[in-house]
N, C-alpha and C positions, 0 to 999 in steps of 0.2 A: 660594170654591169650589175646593175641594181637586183632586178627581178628573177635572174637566173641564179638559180641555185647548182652550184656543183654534187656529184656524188657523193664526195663525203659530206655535205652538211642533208643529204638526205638520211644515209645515215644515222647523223647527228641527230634530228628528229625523230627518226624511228624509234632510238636508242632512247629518247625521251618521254616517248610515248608507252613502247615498252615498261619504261622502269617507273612512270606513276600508275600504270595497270597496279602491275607489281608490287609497288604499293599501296595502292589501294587495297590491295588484296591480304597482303601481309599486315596492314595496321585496322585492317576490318575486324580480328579479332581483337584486338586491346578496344576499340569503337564499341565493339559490342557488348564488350566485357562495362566498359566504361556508361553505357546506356542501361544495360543491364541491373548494374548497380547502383546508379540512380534512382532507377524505378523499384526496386526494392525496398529501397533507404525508405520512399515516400510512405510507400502501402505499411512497411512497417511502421512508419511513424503514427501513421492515421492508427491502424489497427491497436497500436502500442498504448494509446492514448484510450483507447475504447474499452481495452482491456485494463489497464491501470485503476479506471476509473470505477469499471464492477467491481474487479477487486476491491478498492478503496470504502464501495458503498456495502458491501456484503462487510468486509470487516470493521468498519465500523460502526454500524447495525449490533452487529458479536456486543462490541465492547459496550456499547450503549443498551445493550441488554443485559448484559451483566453486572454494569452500573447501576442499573434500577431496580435488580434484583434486592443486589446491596441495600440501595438508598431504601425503598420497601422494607424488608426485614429490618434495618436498623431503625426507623420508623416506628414497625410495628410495635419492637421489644421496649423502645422508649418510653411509650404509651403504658405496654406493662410492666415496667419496671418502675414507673413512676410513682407509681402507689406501696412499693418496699420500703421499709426503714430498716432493713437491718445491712450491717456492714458487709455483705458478701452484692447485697442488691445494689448496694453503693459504690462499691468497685463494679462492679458490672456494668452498670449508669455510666461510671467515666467513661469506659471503654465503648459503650454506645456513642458518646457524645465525640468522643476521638474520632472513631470512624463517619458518623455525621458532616463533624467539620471536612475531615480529609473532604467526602466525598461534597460539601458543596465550596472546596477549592479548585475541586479538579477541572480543568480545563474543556469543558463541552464542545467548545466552536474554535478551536484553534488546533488541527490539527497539524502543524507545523512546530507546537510545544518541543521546546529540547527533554523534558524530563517526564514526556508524557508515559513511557511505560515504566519509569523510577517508581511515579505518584500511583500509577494502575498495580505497581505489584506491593507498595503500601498500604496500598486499598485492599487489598486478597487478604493480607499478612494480619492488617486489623481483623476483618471478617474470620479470619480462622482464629484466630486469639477467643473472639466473640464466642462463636460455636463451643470452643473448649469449656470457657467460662460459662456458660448456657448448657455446656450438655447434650449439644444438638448433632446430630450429624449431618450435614446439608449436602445434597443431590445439585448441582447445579449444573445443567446442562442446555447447549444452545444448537437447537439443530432447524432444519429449513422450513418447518412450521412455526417456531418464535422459541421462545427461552423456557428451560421450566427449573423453578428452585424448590427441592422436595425435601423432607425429614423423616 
């Protein structure tokens, strides 16, 4: 007899019926857990991305402000130093023309540079040489209104 079912295979269904509740119930929290951290992963990703990116534009703004601070003042002093003949103005000249070059090697548009802050703190290390030899004591500071280089 095909269509009859005895007592224990009602049972048997019940018992099957029961234990996918059951688990349903039981594997809903790992479901949840697993849906849960999905949709986290994502909003972080997007957000991660949003924020990277102001960071990236704020500090790099900094340094490109700081670099033209440089590239300016070594500029400026070239101009007057150009007119010296004597041996201290001459060494000074070098050290202008050092930091010159540094700064029109340095890498503007590639921020992915392996040695970009090797050549950025090359670039300070000349400019404080400079100062010394100059005499100058330079203010350089970069805050959320633009950059200011002071003496």
């Amino acid at each position: 007899m095909r269509g009859v079912r005895g007592p224990g295979e009602k049972r048997a269904a019940a018992t099957v019926v029961e234990q996918d509740m059951f688990d349903a119930v039981v594997m809903a929290d790992e479901r949840f857990h697993g849906e849960g951290y999905q949709e986290g992963y994502e909003e972080g990703s997007s957000l991660g991305i949003v924020e990277g990116r102001q960071y990236g534009t704020l500090h790099g703004a900094k340094i490109g402000s700081e670099i033209g601070c440089y590239r300016g003042f070594a500029l400026a002093w070239k101009c007057l130093l150009h007119s010296g003949t004597g041996e201290k103005d001459s060494r000074k000249m070098k050290v202008v023309e050092a930091l010159i070059t540094l700064l029109q090697h340095f890498p503007y548009d590639d921020p992915t540079y392996e040695r970009l802050h090797e050549d950025l703190d090359r670039i300070r290390g000349k400019f404080r040489q400079l100062c010394s030899l100059l005499n100058v004591q330079p203010d350089f500071r970069v805050t959320a209104g633009g950059s200011r280089l002071a003496f």
